[in-house]
Structure formats: C-alpha cells, structure tokens
N, CA, C and O atoms as a DFTB+ gen file, in Angstrom:
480 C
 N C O
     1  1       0.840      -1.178       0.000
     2  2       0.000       0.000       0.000
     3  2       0.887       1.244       0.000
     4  3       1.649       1.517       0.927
     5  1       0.723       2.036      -1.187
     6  2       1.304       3.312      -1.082
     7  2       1.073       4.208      -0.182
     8  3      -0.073       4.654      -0.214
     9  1       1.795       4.652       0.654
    10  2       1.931       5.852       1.897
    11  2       2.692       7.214       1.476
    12  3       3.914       7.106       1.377
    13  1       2.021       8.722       1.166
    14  2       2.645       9.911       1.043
    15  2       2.728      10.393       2.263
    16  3       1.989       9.943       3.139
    17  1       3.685      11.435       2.541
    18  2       3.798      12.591       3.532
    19  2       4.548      13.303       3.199
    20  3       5.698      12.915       2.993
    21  1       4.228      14.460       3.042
    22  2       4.360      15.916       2.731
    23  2       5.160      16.532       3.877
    24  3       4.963      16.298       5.070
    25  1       6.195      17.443       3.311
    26  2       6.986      18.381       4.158
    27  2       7.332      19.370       4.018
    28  3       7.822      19.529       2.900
    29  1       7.338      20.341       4.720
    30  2       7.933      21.518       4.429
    31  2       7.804      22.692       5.444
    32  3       7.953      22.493       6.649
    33  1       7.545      23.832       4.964
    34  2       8.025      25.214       6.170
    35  2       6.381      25.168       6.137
    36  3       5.711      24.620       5.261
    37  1       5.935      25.799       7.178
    38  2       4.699      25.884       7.536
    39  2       4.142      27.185       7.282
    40  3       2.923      27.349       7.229
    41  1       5.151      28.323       7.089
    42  2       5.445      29.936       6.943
    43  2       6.254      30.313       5.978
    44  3       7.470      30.147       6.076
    45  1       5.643      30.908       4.846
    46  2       6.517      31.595       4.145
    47  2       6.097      32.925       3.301
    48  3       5.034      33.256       2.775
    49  1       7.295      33.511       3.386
    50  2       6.626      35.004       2.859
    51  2       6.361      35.648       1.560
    52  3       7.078      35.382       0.595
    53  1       5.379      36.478       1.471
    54  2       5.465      36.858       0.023
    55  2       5.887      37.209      -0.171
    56  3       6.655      38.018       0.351
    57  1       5.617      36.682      -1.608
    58  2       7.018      36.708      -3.008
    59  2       8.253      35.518      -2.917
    60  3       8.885      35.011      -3.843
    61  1       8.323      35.339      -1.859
    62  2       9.317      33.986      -1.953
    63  2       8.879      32.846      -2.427
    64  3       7.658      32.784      -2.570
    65  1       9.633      31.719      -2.779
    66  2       9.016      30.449      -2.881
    67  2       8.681      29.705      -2.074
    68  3       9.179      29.870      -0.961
    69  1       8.063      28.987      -2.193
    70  2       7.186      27.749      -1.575
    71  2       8.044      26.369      -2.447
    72  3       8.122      26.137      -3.653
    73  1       8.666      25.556      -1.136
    74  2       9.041      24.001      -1.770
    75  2       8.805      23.098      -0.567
    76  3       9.314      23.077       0.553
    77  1       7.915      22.396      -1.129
    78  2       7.324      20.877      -0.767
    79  2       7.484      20.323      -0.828
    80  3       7.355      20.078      -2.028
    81  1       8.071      18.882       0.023
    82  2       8.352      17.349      -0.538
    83  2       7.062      16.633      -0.076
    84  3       6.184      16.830       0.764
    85  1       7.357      15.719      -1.010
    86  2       6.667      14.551      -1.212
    87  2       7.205      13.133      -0.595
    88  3       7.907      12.711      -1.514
    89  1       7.261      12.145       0.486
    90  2       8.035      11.497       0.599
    91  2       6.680      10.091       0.045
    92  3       5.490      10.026       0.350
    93  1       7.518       9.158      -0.832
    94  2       6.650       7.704      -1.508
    95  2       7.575       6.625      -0.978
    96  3       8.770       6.343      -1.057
    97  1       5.896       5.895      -0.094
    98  2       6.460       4.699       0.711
    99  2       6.138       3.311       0.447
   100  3       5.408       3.529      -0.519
   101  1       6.130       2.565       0.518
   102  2       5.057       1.090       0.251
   103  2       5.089       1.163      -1.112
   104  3       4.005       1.034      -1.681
   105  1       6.278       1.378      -1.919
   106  2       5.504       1.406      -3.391
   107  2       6.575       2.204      -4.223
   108  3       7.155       3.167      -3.723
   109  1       6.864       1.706      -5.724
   110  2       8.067       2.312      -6.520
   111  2       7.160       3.777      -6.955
   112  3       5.967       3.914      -7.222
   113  1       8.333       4.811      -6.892
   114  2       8.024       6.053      -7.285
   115  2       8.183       6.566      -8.922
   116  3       8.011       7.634      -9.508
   117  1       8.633       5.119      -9.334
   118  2       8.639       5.090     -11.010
   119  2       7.704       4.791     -11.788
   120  3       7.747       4.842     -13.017
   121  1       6.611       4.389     -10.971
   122  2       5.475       2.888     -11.576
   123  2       4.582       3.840     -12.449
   124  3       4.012       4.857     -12.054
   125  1       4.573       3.246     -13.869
   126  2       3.335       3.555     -14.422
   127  2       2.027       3.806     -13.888
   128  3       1.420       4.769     -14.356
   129  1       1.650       3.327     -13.269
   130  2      -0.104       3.282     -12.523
   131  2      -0.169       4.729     -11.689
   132  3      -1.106       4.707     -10.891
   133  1       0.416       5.703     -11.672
   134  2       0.088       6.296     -11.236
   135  2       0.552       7.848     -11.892
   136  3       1.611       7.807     -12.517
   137  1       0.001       8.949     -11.831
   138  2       0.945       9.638     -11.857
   139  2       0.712      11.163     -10.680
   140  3      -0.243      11.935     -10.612
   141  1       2.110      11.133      -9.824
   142  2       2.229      12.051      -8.691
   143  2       2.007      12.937      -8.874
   144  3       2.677      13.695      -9.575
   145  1       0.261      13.386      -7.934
   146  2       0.244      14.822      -8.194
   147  2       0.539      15.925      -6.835
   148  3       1.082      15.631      -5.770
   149  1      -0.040      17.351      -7.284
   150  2       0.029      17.911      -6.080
   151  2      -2.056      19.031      -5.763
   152  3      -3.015      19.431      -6.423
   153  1      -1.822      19.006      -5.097
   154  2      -2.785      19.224      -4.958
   155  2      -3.150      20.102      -3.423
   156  3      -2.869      19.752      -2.277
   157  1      -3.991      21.556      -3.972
   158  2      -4.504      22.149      -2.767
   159  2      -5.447      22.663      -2.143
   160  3      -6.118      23.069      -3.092
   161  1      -5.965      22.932      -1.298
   162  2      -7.312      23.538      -0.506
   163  2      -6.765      25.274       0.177
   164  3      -5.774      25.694       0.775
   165  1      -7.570      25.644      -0.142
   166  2      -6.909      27.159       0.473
   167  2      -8.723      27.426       1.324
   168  3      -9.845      27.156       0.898
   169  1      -8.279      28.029       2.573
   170  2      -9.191      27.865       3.761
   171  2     -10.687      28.074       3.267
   172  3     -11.270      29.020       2.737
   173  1     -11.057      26.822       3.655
   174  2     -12.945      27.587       3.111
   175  2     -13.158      27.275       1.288
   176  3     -14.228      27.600       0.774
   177  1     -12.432      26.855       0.729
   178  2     -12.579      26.799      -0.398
   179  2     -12.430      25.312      -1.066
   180  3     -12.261      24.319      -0.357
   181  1     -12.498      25.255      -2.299
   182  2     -12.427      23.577      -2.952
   183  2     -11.128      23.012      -3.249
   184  3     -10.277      23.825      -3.608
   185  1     -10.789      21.782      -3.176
   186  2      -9.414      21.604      -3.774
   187  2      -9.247      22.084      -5.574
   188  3     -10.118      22.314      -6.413
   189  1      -7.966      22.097      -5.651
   190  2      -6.944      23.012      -6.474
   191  2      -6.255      22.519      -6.944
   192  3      -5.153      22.681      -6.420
   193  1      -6.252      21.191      -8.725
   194  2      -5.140      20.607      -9.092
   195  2      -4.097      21.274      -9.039
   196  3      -4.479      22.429      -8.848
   197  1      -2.585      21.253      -9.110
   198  2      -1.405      22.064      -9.194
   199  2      -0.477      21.695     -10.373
   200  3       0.272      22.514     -10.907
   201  1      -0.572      20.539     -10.698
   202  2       0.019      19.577     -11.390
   203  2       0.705      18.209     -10.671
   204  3       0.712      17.840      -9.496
   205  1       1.274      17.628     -11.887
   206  2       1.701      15.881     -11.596
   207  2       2.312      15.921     -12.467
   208  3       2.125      16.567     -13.498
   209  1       3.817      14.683     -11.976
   210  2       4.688      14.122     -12.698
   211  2       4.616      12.591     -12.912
   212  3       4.484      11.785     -11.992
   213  1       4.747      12.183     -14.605
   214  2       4.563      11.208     -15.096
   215  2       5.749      10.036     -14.407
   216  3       6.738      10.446     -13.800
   217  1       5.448       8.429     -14.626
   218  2       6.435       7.645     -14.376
   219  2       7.770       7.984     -15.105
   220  3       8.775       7.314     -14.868
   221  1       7.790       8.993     -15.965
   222  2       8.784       9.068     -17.217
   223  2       9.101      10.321     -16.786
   224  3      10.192      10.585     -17.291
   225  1       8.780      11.097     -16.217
   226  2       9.286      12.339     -15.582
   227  2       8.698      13.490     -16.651
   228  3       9.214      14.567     -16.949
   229  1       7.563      12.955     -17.080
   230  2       6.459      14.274     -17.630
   231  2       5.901      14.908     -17.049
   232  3       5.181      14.336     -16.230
   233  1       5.853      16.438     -17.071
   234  2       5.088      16.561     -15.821
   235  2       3.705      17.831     -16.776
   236  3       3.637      18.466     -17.828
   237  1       3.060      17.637     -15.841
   238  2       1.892      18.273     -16.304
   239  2       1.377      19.906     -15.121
   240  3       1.651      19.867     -13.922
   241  1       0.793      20.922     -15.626
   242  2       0.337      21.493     -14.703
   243  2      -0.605      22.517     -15.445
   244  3      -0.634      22.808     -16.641
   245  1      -1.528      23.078     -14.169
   246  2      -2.686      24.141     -13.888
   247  2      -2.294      25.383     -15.098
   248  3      -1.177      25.895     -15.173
   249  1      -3.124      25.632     -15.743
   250  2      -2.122      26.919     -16.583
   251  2      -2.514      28.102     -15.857
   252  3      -2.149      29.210     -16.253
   253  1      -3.226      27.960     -14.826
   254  2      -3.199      28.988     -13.856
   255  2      -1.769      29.732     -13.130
   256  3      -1.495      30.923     -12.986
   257  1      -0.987      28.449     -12.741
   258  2       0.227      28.852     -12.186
   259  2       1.445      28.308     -12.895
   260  3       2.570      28.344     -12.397
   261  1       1.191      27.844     -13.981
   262  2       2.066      26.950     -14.806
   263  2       3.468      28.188     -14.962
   264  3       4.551      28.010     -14.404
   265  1       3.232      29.077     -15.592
   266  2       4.630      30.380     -14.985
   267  2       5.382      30.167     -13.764
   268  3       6.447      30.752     -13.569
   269  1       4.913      29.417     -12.996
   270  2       5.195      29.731     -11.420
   271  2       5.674      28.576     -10.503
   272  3       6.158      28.650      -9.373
   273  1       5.357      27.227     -11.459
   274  2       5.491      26.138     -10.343
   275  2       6.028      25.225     -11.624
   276  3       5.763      25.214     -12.826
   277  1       7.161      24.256     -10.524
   278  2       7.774      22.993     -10.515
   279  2       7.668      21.677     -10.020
   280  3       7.831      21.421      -8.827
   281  1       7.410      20.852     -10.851
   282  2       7.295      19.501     -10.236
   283  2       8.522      18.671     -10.542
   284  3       8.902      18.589     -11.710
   285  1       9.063      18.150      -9.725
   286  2      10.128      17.165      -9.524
   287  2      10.523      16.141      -9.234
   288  3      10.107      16.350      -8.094
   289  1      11.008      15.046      -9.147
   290  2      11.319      13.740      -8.273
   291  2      13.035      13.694      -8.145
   292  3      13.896      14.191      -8.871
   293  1      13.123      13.007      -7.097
   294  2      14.312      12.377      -6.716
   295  2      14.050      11.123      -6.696
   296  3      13.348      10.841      -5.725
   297  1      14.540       9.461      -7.929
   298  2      13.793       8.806      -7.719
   299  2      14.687       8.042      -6.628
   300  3      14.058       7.176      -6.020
   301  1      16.045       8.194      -6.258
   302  2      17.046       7.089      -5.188
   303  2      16.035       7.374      -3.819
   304  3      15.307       6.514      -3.324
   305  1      16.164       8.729      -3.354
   306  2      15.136       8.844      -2.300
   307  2      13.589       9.080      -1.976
   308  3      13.025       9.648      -1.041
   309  1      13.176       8.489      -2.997
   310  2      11.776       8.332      -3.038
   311  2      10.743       9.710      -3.012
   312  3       9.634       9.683      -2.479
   313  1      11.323      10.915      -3.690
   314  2      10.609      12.160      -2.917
   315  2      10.159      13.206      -4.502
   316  3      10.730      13.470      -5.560
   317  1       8.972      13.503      -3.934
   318  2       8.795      14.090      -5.020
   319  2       8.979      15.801      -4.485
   320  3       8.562      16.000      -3.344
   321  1       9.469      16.816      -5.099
   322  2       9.564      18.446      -4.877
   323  2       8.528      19.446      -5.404
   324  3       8.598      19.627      -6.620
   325  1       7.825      19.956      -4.919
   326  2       6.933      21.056      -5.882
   327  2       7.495      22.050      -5.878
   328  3       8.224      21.953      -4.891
   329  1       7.731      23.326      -6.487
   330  2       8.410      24.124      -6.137
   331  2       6.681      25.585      -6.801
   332  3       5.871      25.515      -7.726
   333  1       6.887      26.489      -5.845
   334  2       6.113      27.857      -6.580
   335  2       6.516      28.900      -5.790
   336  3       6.410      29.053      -4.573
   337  1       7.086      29.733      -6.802
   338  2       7.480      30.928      -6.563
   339  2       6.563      32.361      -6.237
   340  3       5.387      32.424      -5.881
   341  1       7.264      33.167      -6.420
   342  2       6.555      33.951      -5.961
   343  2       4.692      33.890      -5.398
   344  3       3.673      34.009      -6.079
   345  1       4.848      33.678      -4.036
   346  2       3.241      32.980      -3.608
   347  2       2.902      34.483      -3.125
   348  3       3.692      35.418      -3.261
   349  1       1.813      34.575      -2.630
   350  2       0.446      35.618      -2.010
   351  2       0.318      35.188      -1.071
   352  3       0.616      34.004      -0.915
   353  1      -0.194      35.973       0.008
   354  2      -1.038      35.664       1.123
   355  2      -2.181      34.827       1.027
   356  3      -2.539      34.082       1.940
   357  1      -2.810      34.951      -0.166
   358  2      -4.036      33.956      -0.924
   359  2      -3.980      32.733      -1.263
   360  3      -4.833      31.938      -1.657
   361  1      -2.527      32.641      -1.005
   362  2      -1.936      30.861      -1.547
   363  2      -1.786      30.412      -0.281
   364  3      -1.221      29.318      -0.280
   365  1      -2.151      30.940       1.149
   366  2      -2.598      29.947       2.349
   367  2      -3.330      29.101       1.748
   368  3      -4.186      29.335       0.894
   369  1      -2.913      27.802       2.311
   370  2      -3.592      26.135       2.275
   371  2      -2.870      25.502       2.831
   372  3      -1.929      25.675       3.605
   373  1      -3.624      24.315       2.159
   374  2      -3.565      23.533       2.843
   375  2      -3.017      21.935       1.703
   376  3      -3.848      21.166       1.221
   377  1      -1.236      21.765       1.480
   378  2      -1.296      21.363       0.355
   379  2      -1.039      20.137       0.278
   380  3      -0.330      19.721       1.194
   381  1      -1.572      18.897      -0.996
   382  2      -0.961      17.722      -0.866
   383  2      -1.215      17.219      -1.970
   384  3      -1.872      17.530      -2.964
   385  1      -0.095      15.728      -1.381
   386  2       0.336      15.018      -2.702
   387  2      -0.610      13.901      -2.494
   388  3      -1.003      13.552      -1.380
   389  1      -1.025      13.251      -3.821
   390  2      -1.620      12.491      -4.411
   391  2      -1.255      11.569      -5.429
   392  3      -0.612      11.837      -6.444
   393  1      -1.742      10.385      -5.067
   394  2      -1.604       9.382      -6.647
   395  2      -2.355       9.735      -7.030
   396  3      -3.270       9.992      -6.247
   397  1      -2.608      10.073      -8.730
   398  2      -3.484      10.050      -9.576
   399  2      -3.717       8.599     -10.553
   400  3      -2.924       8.337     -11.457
   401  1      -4.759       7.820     -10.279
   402  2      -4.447       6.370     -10.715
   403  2      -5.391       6.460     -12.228
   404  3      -6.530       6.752     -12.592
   405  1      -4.014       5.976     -12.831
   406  2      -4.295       6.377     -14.425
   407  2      -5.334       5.480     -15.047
   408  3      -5.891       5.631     -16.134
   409  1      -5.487       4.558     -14.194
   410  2      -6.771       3.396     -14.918
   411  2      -7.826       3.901     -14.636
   412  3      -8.735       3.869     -15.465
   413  1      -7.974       4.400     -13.611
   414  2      -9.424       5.097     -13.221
   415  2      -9.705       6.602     -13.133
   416  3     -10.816       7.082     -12.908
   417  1      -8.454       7.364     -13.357
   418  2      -9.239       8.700     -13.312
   419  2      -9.324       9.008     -11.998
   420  3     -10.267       9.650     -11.537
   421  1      -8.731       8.743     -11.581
   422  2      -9.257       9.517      -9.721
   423  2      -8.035       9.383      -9.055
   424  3      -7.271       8.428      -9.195
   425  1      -7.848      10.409      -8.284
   426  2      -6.716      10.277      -7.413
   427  2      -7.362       8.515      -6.193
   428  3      -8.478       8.151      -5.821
   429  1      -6.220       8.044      -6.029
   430  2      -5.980       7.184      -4.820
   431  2      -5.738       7.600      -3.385
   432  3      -6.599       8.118      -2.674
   433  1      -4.736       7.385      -3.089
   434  2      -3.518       7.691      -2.056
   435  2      -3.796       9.276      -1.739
   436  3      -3.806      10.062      -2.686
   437  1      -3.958       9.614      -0.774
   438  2      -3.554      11.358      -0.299
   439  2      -2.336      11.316       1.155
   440  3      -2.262      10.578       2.137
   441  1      -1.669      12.263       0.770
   442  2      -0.985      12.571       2.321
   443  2      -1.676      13.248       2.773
   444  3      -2.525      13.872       2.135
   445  1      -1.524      13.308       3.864
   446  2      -1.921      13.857       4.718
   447  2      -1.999      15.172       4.779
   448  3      -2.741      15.738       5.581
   449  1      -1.162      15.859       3.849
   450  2      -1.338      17.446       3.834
   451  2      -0.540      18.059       4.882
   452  3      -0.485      17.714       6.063
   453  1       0.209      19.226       4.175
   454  2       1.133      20.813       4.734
   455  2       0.251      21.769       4.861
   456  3      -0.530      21.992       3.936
   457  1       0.222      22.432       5.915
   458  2      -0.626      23.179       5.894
   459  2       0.234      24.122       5.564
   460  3       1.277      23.789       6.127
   461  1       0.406      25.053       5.014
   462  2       1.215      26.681       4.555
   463  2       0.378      27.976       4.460
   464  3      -0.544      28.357       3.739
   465  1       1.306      28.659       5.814
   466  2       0.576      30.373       5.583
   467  2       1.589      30.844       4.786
   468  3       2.700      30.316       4.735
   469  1       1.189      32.009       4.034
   470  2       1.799      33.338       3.628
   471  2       2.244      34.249       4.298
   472  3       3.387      34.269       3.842
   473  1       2.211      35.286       5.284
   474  2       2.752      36.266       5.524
   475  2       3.983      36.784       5.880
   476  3       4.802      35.866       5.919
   477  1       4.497      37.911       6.171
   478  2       5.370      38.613       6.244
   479  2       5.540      38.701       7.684
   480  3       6.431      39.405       8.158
C-alpha cells in the first residue's frame, strides 16, 4: 500500500518560494499506474489541481500557475519536490500530494497534507 507525507516550512513570505516534498512509501516512485500529483485547498474553499509528474518524468500542470510552479522527483530517495514561486497571502492552504491512478481517473492515495501560511 502506497503511503505519502508531505513536508515543508509551515510559513513563508510573500514573493518567496514555496518548496514541498513529497516522501513515496510502500511502493516504486517510477510505476506507471500512477501519476504524482500535487494538490490544494486554500481555507474555506475547494481543492486546487497544481500539477503531476509522469512515471517518465512528464510533468503536467494548472495553466493557472504553470509560470510559477515545478514539479520534480528524486527517484534514489523516493521524494517528489513542488516548487512555486513567488506565492500571495491567498496561496494559504492547505497542500498535498496524491496518486493520480491512471486506470481510473481519480486520485488514490492522499498525504496527509502541509498546511502553509503566507505572511510577512
């Protein structure tokens, strides 16, 4: 059974970046069947695809923030990186990684979620 958990600063300020790991447990971080996404909730509101990286290291994203954000893997240590730059106070959430399981269309697996404020 695949296990995510998410890491990172809990505080960060605007205009700086925002970087997230992904840590993938119970399960190869190369495997076709899935592909790693990221994904967020900002307070009171709906979740927020961000993008996902393919078993092949394709990665896909939101053309909302697609200027702005990175998806990554490390595959020796099992971890996937999001990276988004310059964030807002409005990009408080609440963020996480996900399998997206390619046979069915639906995410699987969720971590547990980072929660991240914005301010100064």
């Amino acid at each position: 059974q695949v296990q995510l958990q998410e890491s990172g600063p809990g505080l960060v300020k605007p205009s700086q970046m925002l970087s997230l790991t992904c840590t993938v447990s119970g399960g190869s971080i190369t495997t076709s069947r899935y592909r790693w996404s990221w994904i967020r909730q900002p307070p009171g509101k709906g979740l927020e695809w961000m993008g996902s990286i393919g078993s092949d290291g394709s990665t896909y994203y939101s053309p909302s923030i697609k200027s702005r954000t990175s998806i990554s893997r490390d595959t020796s240590k099992k971890e996937l990186t999001m990276q988004l730059s310059s964030v807002t106070p409005e990009e408080k959430a609440v963020y996480y990684c996900a399998s997206w399981v390619r046979t069915t269309s639906e995410f699987g697996t969720w971590g547990q979620g980072s929660q991240v404020s914005v301010s100064s």
